[in-house]
Legacy VTK file of the C-alpha trace (Angstrom):
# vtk DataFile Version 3.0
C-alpha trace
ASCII
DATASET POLYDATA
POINTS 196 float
0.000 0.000 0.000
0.930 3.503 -0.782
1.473 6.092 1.417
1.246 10.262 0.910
4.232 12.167 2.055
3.400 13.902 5.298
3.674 17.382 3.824
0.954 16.487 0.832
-2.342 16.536 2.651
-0.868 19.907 4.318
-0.202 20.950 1.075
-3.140 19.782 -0.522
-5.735 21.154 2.076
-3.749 24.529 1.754
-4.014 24.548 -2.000
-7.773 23.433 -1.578
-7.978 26.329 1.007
-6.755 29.205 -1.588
-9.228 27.493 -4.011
-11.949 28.494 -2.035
-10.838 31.982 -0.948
-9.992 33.031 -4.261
-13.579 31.652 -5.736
-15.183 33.437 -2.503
-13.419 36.601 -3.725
-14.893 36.729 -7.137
-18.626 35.932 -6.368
-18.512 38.828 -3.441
-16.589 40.628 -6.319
-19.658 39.843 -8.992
-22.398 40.128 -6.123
-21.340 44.164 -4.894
-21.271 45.372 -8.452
-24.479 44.157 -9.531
-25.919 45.812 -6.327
-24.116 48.833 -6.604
-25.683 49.163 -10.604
-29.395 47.930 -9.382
-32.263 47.217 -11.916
-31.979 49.014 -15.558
-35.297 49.995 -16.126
-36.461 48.608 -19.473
-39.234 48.840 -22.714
-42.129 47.238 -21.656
-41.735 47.723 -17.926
-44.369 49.479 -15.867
-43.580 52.336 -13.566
-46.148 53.629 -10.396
-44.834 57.311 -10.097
-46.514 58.880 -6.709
-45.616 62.819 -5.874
-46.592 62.935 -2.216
-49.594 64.771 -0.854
-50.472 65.675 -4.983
-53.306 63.145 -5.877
-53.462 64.525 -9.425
-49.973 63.253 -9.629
-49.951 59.789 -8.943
-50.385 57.424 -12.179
-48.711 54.165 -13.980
-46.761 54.625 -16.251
-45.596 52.524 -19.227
-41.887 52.841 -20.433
-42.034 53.250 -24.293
-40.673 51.321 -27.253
-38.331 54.075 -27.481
-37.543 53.868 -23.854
-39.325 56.884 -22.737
-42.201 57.923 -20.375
-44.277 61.257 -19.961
-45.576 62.395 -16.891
-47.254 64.967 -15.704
-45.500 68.487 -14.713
-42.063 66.852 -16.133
-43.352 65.631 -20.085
-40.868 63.307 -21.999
-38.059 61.744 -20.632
-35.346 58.867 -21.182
-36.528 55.660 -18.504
-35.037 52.916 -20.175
-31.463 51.916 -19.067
-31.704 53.838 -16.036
-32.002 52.748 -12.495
-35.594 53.700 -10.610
-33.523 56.156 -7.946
-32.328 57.770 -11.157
-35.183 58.154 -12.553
-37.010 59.906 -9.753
-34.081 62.125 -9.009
-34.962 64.139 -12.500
-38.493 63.346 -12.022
-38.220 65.328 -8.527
-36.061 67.967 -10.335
-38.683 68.914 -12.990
-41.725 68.340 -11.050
-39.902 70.830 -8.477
-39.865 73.784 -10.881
-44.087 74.114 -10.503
-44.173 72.367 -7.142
-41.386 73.395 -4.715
-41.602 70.916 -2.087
-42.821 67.993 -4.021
-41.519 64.743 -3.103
-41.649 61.588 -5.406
-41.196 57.710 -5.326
-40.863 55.781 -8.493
-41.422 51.785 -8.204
-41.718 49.111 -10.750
-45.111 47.862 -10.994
-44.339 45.106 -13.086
-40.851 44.295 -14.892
-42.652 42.854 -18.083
-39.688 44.708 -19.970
-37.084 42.180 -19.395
-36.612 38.959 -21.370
-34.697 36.780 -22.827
-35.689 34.946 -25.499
-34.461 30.881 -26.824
-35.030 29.534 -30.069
-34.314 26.444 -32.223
-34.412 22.987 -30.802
-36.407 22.901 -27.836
-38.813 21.757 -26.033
-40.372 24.974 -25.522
-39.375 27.591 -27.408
-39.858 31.360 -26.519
-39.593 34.334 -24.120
-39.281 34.156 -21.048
-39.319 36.867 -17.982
-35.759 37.932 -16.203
-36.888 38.373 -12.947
-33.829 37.501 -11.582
-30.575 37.262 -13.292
-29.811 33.655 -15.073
-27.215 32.159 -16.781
-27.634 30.172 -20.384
-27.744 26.767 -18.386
-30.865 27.989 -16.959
-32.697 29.760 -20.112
-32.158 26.266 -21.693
-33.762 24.949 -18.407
-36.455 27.322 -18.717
-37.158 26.488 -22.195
-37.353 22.866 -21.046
-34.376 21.563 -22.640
-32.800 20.639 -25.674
-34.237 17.989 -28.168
-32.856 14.468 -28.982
-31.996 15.820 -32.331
-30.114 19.429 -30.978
-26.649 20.630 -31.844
-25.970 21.350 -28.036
-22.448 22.086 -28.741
-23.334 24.860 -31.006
-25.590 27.071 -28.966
-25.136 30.836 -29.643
-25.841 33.547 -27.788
-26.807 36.402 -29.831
-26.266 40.052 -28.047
-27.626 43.603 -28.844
-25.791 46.391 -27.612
-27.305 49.799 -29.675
-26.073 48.674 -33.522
-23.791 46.155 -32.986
-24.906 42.250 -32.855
-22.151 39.891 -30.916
-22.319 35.931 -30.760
-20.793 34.058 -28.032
-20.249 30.175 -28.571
-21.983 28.175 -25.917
-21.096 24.312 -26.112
-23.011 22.767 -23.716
-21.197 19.515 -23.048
-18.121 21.488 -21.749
-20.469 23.104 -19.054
-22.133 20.103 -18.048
-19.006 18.416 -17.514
-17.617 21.591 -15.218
-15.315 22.245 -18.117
-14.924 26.184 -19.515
-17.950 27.434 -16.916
-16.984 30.819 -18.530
-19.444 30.635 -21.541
-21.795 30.088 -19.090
-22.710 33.911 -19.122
-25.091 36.114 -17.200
-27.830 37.133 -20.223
-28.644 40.392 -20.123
-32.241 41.904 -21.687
-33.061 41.013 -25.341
-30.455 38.308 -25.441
-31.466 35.227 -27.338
-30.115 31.708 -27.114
-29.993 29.674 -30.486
-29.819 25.888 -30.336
-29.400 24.468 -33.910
LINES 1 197
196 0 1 2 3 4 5 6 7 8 9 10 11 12 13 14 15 16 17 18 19 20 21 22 23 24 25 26 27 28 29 30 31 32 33 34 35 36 37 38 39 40 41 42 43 44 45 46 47 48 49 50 51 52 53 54 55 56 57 58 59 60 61 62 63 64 65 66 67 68 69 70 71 72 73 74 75 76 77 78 79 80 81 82 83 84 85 86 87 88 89 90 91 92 93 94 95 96 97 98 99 100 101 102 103 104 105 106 107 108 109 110 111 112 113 114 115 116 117 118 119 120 121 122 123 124 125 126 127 128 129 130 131 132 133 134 135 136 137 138 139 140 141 142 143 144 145 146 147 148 149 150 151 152 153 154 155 156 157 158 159 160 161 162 163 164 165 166 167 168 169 170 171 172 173 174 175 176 177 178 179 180 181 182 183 184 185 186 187 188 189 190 191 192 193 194 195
């Protein structure tokens, strides 16, 4: 029978150890910036804008195609890609120049603006609500799975930022093995995931 150097399980449960520390590091790195960003507000999702103590200004409101909304007191402005604390900082601002001590919260009624969307061969194909953020592993969970017949190690991910189009390779078998977890991405609004 074998047996391990004395120094190699030290060794070993140190190098474990640093494992763990450095992939602790990362995740409380990913987790504090998306809470520092918060929500982007998006098309589609609907706004309940309240200026205290004025009932004539209280209303939902729907964010545009174009990403705008119009409210009372302030008309047209840019909502989409914003966060909601943004938002009613200029809503306050321009509502202030007609009512000087007005005071107003801005909550999402319902975030029907954010989706992601998976195509191809699956078992159910379509859009699907981000309500929380998810990875492509689980928009192909969502969309119930690939079909006997898919070309899982050819997924794309097809993103839209402004003009430009990118696609990211996604080959499923890698993931599901633990192998190259970094195409594994966050999808952000509007992404779609192809499976040939």
């Amino acid at each position: 029978m074998r047996r391990n150097k004395p120094g190699c399980a030290r060794d070993f449960a140190a190098l474990t150890l640093g494992v763990c520390l450095s992939f602790a590091a990362a995740v409380g790195a990913v987790d504090s910036a998306a809470s520092s960003s918060g929500y982007k507000l998006q098309p589609g999702d609907v706004l309940q804008v309240v200026v205290w103590k004025e009932t004539d200004l209280q209303s939902d409101v729907l964010i545009r195609p174009d990403g705008g909304i119009s409210f009372a007191l302030a008309g047209d402005m840019q909502a989409a890609g914003r966060t909601t604390d943004e938002l009613r900082a200029e809503l306050e601002s321009r509502v202030r120049k007609l009512v000087p001590d007005a005071v107003v919260t801005v909550q999402v009624k319902a975030a029907s603006g954010n989706r992601v969307f998976v195509i191809g061969k699956v078992n159910h194909p379509g859009d699907f609500a981000l309500i929380r953020p998810i990875d492509v592993m689980q928009a192909l969970s969502l969309a119930g799975g690939a079909t006997p017949f898919a070309d899982t190690n050819g997924i794309r991910v097809l993103h839209r930022d402004g003009l430009r189009q990118t696609s990211v390779r996604f080959r499923y078998g890698d993931v599901a093995r633990g192998h190259h977890l970094e195409q594994n991405i966050l999808l952000q609004s509007g992404d779609t995931v192809v499976v040939p």
